[in-house]
C-alpha positions as CSV (number, residue, x, y, z in Angstrom):
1,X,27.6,191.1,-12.3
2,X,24.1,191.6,-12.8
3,X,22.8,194.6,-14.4
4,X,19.7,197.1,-14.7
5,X,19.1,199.3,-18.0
6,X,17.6,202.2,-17.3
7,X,16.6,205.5,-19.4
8,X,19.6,208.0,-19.0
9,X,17.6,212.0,-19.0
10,X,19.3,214.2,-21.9
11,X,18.8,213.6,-25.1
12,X,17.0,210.4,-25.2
13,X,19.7,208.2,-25.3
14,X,19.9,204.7,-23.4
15,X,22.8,203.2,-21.5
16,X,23.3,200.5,-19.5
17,X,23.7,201.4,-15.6
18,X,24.8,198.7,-13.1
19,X,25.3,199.0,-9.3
20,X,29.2,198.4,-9.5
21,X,31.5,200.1,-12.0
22,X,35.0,199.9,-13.3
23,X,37.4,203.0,-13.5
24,X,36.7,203.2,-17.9
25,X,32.8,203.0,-17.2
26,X,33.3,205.9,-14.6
27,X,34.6,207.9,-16.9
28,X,32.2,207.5,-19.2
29,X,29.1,207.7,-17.2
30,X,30.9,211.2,-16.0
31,X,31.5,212.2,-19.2
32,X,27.3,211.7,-20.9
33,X,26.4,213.1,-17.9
34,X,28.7,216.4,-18.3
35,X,27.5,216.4,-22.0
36,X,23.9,216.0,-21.4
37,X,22.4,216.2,-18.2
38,X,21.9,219.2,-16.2
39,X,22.5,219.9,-12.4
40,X,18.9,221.3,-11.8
41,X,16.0,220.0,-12.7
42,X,16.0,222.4,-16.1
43,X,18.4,224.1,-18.2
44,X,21.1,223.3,-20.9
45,X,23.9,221.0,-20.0
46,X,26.3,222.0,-17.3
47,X,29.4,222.1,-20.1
48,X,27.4,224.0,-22.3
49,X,26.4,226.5,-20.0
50,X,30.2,227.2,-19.1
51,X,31.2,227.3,-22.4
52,X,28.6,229.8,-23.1
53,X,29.7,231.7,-20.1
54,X,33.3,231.9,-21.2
55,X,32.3,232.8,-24.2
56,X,30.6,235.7,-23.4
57,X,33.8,236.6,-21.0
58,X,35.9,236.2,-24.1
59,X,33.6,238.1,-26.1
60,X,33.4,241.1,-23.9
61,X,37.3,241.7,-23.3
62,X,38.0,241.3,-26.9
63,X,35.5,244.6,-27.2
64,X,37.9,247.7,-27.4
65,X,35.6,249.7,-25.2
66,X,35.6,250.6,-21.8
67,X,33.7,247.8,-20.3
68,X,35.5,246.5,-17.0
69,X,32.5,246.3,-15.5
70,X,30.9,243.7,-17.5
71,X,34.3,242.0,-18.0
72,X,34.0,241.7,-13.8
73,X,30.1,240.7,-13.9
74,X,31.4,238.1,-16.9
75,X,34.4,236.7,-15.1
76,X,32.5,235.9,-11.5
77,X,29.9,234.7,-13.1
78,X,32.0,232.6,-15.3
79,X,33.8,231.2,-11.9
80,X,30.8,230.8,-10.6
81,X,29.8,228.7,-13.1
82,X,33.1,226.7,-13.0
83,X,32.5,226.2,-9.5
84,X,28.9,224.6,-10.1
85,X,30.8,222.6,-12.4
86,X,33.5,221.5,-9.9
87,X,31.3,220.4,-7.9
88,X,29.3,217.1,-9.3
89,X,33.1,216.3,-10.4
90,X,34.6,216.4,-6.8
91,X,31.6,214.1,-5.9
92,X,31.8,211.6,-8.8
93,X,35.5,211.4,-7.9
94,X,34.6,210.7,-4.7
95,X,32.3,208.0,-5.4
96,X,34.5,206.2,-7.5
97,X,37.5,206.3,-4.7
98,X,34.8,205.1,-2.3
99,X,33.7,202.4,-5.0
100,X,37.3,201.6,-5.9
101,X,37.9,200.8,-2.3
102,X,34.9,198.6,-1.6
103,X,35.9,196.4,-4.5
104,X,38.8,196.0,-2.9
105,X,37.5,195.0,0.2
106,X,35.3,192.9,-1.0
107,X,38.1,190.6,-3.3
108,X,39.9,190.2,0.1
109,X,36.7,188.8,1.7
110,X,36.2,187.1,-1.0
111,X,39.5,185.6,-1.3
112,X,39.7,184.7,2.7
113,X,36.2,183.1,2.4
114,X,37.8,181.0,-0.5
115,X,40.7,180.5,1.8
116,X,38.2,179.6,4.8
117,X,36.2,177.4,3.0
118,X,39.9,174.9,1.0
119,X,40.8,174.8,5.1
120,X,37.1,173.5,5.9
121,X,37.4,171.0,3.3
122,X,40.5,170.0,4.2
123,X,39.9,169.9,7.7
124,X,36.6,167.6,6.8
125,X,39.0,165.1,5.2
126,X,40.9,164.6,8.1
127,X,37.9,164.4,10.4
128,X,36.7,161.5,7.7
129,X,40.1,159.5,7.8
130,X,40.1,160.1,11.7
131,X,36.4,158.3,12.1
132,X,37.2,155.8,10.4
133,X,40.8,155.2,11.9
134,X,38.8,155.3,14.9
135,X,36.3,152.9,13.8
136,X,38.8,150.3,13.0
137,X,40.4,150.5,15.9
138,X,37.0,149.9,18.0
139,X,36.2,147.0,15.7
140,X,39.9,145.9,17.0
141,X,39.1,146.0,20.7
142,X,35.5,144.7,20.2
143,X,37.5,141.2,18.9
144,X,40.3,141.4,20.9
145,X,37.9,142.0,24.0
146,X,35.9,138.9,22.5
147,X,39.1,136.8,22.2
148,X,39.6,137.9,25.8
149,X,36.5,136.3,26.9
150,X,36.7,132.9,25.3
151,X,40.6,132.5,26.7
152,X,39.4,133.6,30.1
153,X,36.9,131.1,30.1
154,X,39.2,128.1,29.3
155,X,41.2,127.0,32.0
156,X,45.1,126.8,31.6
157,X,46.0,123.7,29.6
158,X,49.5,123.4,31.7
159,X,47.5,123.3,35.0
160,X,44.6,120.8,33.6
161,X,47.6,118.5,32.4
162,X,49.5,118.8,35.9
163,X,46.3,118.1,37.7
164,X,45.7,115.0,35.8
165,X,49.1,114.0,36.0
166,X,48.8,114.5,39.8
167,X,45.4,112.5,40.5
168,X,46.8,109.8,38.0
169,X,50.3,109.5,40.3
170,X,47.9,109.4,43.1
171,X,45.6,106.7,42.3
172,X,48.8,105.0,41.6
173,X,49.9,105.0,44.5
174,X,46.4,104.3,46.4
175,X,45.7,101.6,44.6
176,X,48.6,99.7,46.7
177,X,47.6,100.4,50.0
178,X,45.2,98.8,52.3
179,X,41.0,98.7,51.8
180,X,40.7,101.4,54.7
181,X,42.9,103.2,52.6
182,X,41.3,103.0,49.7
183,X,37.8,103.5,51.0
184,X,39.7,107.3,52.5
185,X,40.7,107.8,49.3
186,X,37.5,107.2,47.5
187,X,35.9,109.8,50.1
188,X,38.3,112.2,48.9
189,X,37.9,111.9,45.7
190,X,34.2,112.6,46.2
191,X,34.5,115.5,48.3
192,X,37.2,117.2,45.9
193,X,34.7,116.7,43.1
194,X,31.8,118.3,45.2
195,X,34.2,121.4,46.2
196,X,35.1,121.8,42.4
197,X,31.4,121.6,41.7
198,X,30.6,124.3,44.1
199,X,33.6,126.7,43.4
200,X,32.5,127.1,40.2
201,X,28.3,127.2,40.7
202,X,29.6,130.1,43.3
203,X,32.0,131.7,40.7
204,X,29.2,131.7,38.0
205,X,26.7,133.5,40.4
206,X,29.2,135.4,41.8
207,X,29.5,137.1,38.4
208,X,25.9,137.2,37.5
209,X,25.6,139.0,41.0
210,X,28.6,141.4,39.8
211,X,26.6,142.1,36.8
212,X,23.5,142.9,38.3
213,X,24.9,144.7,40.6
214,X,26.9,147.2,38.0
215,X,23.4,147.7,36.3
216,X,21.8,149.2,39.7
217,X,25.4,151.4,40.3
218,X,24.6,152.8,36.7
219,X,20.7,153.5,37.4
220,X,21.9,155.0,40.7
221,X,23.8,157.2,39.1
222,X,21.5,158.5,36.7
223,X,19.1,158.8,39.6
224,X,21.7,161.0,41.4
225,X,22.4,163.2,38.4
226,X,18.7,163.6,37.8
227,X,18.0,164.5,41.5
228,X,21.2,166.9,40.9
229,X,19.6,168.4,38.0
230,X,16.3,168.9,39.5
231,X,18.1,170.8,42.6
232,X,19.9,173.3,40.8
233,X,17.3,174.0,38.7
234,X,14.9,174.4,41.8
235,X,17.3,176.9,43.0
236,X,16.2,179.6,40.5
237,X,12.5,179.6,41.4
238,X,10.6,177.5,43.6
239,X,7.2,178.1,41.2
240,X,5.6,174.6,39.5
241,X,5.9,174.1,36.3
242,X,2.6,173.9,34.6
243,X,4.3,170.6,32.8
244,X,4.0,168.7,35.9
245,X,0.6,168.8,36.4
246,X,-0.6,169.4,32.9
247,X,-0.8,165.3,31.9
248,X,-3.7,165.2,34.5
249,X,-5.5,168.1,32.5
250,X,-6.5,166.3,29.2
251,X,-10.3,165.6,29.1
252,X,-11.1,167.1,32.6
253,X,-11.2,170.8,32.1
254,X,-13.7,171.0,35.3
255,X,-11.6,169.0,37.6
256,X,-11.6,170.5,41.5
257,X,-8.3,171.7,41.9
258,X,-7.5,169.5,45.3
259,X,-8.6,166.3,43.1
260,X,-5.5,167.7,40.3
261,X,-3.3,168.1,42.7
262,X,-4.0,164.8,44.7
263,X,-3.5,163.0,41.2
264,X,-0.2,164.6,40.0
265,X,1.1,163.7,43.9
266,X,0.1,159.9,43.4
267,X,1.7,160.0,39.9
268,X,5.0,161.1,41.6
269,X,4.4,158.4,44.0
270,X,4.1,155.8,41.5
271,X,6.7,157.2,39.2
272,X,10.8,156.3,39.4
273,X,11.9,160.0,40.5
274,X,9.2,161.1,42.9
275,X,11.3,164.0,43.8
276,X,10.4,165.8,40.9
277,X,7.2,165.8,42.9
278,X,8.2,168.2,45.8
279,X,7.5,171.3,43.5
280,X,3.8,170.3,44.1
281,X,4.6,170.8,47.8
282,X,6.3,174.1,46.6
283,X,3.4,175.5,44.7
284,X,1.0,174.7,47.6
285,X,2.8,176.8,49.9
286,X,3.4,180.1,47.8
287,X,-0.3,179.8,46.7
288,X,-1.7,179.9,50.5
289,X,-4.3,176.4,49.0
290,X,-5.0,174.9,51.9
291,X,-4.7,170.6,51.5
292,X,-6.7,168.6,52.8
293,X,-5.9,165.5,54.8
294,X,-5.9,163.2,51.2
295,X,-3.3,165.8,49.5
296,X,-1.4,166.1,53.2
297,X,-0.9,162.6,53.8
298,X,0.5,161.9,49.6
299,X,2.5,164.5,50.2
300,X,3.7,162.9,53.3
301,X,4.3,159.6,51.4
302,X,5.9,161.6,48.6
303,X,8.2,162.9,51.4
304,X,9.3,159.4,52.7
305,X,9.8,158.0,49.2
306,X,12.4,160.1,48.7
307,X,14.0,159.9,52.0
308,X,13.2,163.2,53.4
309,X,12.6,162.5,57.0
310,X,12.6,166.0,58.6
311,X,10.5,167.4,55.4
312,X,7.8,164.6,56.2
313,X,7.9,165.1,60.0
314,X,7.0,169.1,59.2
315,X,3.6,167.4,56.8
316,X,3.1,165.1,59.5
317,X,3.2,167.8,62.1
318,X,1.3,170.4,60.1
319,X,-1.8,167.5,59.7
320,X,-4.9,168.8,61.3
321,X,-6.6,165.7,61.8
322,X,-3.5,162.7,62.4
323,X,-5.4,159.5,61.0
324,X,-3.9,156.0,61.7
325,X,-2.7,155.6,58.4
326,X,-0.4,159.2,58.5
327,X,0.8,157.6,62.0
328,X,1.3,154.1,60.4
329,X,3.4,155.9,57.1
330,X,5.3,158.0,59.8
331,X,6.6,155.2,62.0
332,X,7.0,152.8,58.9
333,X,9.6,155.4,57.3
334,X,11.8,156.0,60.4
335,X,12.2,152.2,60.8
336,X,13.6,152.1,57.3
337,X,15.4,154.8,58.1
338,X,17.1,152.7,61.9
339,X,15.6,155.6,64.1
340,X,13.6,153.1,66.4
341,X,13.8,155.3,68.8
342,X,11.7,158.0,67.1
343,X,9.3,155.4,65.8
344,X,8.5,153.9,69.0
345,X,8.1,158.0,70.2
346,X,5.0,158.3,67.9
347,X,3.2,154.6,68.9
348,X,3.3,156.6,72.5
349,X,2.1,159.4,71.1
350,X,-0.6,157.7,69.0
351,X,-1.7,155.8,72.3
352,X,-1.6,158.5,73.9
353,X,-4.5,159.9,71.5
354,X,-6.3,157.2,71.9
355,X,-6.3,156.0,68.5
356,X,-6.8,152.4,67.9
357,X,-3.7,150.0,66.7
358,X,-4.2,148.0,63.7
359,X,-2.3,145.0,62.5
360,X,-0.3,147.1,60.2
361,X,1.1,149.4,63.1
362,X,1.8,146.5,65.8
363,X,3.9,144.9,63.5
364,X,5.9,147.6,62.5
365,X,6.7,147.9,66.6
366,X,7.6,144.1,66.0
367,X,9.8,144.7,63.6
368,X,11.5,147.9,65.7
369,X,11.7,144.8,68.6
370,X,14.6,143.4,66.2
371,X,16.5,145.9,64.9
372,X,19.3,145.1,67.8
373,X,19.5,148.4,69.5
374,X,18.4,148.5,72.9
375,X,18.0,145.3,74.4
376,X,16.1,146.4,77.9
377,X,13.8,148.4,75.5
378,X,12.9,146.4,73.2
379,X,13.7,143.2,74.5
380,X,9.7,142.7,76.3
381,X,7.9,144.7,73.0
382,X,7.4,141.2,71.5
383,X,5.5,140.0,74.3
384,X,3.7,143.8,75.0
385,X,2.6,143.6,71.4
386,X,1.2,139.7,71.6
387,X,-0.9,141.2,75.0
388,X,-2.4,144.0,73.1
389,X,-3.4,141.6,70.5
390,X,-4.5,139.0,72.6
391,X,-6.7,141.8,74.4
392,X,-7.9,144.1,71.4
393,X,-9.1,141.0,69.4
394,X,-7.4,141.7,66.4
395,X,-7.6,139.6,63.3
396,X,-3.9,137.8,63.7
397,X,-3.4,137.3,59.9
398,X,-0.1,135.9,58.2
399,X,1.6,138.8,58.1
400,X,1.3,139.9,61.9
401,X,2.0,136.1,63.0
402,X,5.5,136.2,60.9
403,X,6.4,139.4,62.4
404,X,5.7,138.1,66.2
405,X,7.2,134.9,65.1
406,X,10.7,136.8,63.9
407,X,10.2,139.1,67.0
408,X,10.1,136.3,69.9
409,X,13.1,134.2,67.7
410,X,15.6,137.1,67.6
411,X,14.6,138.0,71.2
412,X,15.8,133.9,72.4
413,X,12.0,133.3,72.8
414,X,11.8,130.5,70.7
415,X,8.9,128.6,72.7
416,X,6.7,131.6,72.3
417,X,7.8,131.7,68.6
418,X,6.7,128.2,68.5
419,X,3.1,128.7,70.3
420,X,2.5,131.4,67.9
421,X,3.4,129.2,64.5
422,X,1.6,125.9,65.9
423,X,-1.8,128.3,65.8
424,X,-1.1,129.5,62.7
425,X,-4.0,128.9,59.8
426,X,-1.6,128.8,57.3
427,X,2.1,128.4,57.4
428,X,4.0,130.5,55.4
429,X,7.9,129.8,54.3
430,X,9.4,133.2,55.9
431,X,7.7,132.2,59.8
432,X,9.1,128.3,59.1
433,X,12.1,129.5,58.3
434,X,12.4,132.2,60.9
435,X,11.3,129.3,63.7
436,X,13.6,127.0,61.9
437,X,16.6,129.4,62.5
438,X,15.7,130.2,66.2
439,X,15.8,126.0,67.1
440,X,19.4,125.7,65.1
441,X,20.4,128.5,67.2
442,X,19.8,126.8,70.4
443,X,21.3,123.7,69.2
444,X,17.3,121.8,68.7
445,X,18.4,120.2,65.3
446,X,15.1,117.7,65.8
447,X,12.6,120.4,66.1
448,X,14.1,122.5,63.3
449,X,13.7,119.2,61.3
450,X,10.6,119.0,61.8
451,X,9.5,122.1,61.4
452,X,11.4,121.9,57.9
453,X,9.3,119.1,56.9
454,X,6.1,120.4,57.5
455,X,6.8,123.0,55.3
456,X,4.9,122.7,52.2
457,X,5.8,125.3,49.8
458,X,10.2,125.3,50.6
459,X,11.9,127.9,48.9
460,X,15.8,128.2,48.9
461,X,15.9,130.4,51.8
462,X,14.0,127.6,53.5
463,X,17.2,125.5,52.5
464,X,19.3,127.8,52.9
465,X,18.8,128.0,57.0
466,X,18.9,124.3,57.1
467,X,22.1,123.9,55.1
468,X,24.3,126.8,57.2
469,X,22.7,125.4,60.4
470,X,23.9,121.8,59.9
471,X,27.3,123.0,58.6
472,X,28.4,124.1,62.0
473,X,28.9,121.1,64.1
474,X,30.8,118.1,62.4
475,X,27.9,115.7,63.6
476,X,25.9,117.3,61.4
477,X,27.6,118.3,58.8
478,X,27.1,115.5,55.9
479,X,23.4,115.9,56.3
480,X,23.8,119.9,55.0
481,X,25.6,118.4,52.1
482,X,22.6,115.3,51.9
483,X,19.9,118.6,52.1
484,X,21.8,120.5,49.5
485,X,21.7,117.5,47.0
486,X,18.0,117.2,47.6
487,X,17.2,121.5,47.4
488,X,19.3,121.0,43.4
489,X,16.8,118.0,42.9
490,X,13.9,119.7,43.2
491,X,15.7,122.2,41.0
492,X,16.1,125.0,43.2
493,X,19.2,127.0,42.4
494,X,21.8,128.0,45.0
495,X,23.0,130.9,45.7
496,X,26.5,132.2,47.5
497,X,24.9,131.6,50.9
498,X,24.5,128.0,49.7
499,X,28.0,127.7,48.5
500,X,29.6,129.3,52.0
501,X,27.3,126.8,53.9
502,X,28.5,123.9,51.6
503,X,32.4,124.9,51.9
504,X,32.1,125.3,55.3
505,X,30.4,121.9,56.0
506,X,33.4,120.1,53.9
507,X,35.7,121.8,56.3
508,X,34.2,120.7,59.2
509,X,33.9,117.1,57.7
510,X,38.2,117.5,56.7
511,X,38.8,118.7,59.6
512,X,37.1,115.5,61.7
513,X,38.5,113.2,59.7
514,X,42.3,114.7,60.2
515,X,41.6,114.3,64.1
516,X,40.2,110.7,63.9
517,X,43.1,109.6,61.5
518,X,45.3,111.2,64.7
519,X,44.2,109.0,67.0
520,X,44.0,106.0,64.6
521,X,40.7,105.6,63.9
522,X,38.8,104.9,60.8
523,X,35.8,106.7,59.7
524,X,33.2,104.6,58.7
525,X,30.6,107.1,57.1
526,X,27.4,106.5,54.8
527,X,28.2,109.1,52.4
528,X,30.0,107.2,49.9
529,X,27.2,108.5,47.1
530,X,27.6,112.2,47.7
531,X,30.3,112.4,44.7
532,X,28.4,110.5,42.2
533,X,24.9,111.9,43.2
534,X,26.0,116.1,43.4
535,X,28.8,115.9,40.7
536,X,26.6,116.0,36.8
């Protein structure tokens, strides 16, 4: 222990004092201070004085006169004395019990913090042998889930040699027959090869497809939670946050506070979790600020982005002055939403106004025309909506044209589809394809044929319509497979749709074949190159 010397009062004399004493120092810090120090702040020593007073007592009694009185004044004061003395003794015992018992208390802390701190160590150990148990077992899975992958990709060695063994007994056997055989069994051997081929181009996207889709579930989910978190914690108080509008702040100390607030909203907008937005909404309302019709139709838009119908209706409703574009956002979020009847509720009511309809808002009505809900309702809005812009004089630009394209095909209105596309400045892929798949429909392979050629820019979807349309009827079936060995020249890559079309058009050619070997005929057929030309 550390130490202080300090100047003991008596006689001059210096000891060392410390803050913690043994029994033996006790006793003799007790004893100089008996022997030298006094118990006010002057006068002899406390021992002194008492052995002066019983000498004095001593003295008097051993006097053969009559002096009781004295003797009495000796004697109290001599046991008064004593008593003074008793008393710093009674306290200096009592300090060293007291200090005797702390020490002990503080060697058992000391020894349980010794004890605590052997089991932490210990404990630490085992943690360390634990992480790196674990660690070795990880690296264990890691390779055995990488040994995984490389057998799963391999195919079974047993079945590859049975299938060999199989085709090689079968060629065998072929090889005897007769030349109509043999030309059957060449056709086979093609169309095996393009199944194989397809199987596995649809198994490879099937997993690429599996993977992306896993990686929007997780996204989802974090979405979820986030919108979770944001909920609960918008329980507690519905005030904003001075962070959420606080990134709009730097270098514009004098902005208006509409032009703030109309910038945090299209932040929120443009961000991934616009919800975190709808605090903004929150603020506006306990404040009593007034929006104007900028800052009511974001918040609108806000609203619909995340999906809250009824809270955009109330914005919607609460607008002083409806524009076009606040009807246009309204109508355009409950047709995402498959409420056609409420959408086709607010065109009335915007006619009704006698606001003008733009391009924007008579194709959204097109598109309500073929959601497939009710048929007497919407079946005549393709033909409403081509009126009103035959009448009105609006600018019928590509978009507009695809929508009242799509609207007469779904509707069996094909013709009109076709009068609209043949007037068309420029024909996109989405209205050839839509026209393409409204003649296939009706059985008009010739028009959808041409229709396909005059398409400049094809993309696989283009294809796509083609390929399932001829895979239905077995007289058309080998030209879906001679389209889909042109779409993989021109290095388009198919996708399951492709692959179901293709599967189904080898069906339907199997299947014809079966019935003409019934009834003894032999199918004479040009595609005698499809093996050689799709198999590579």
């Amino acid at each position: 222990m550390l130490g202080k010397t300090r100047k003991v009062s008596g006689r001059g004399e210096s000891v060392a004092a410390n803050y913690a004493f043994g029994p033996a120092e006790d006793d003799i810090i007790i004893k100089h201070r008996l022997l030298t120090r006094t118990t006010t702040t002057r006068g002899e020593p406390p021992l002194k004085k008492l052995q002066k007073k019983f000498t004095s007592f001593v003295s008097e009694v051993d006097k053969e006169e009559d002096n009781n009185n004295d003797c009495e004044k000796l004697a109290r004061a001599f046991l008064q004395e004593l008593t003074t003395f008793e008393i710093p003794l009674l306290k200096s015992r009592a300090i060293v019990e007291a200090n005797v018992r702390e020490k002990e208390n503080f060697t058992e802390l000391k020894d349980e913090m010794n004890r605590q701190i052997l089991q932490a160590q210990e404990d630490i150990e085992d943690l360390k042998k634990q992480l790196e148990e674990s660690k070795v077992e990880r690296r264990h899975k890691e390779e055995c889930e990488a040994i995984r992958k490389l057998i799963a990709q391999q195919p079974p060695r047993s079945e590859t040699q049975k299938l060999i063994t199989d085709l090689e007994k079968e060629i065998a056997a072929l090889d005897a027959e007769n030349t109509a055989g043999s030309r059957l069994l060449e056709l086979r051997k093609k169309q095996f090869a393009l199944l194989l081929h397809v199987v596995d181009e649809l198994q490879n996207t099937i997993e690429e497809e599996q993977k992306s889709l896993v990686e929007e579930m997780r996204i989802a989910t974090e979405e979820l939670k986030n919108g979770m978190e944001d909920a609960s914690g918008g329980s507690e108080t519905m005030a904003i946050d001075h962070s959420l509008i606080s990134p709009f702040l730097q270098n514009h100390d004098f902005v208006p506070h509409s032009t703030l607030l109309s910038n945090a909203l299209q932040h929120y907008i443009n961000s991934d979790t616009p919800s975190h937005g709808q605090k903004i909404h929150s603020h506006i309302l306990k404040t009593g600020f007034v929006p104007n019709t900028n800052i009511s139709i974001k918040l609108l838009i806000l609203y619909l982005k995340c999906n809250c119908l009824r809270y955009a209706r109330q914005v919607f409703d609460d607008l002083r002055d409806r524009t076009l574009s606040a009807y246009n956002y309204m109508i355009g979020g409950y047709l995402r939403q498959g409420q056609v009847e409420e959408s086709l509720g607010l065109v009335h009511r915007l006619l009704m106004s006698g606001e003008k309809l733009d391009g924007f808002t008579l194709s959204m009505i097109l598109k309500a025309s073929t959601s497939g809900g009710n048929a007497a309702l919407l079946g005549d809005l393709g033909r409403m909506v081509h009126a009103q812009i035959l009448i009105s004089g609006i600018e019928k630009d590509d978009v507009l044209c695809t929508a009242l394209i799509d609207s007469y095909v779904k509707n069996g209105r094909v013709a009109y589809a076709r009068t609209v596309f043949d007037v068309m400045s420029e024909k996109n892929v989405i209205s050839s394809t839509s026209l393409i798949s409204g003649y296939i429909n009706q059985g008009s392979f010739k028009d959808a044929e041409c229709i396909f050629q005059k398409t400049l820019n094809k993309d696989i979807v283009v294809f796509n319509a083609m390929i399932e349309g001829y895979s239905k009827t077995s007289e058309y079936a080998m030209r879906s497979i001679e389209v889909y060995i042109d779409m993989q020249r021109l290095n388009f890559r198919p996708n399951v749709s492709t692959f179901a079309s293709i599967i189904g058009a080898c069906s339907m050619l199997a299947a014809f074949e079966i019935g003409q070997q019934e009834r003894g005929i032999s199918k004479d057929t040009a595609c005698s190159w499809v093996g050689a030309d799709c198999v590579y």
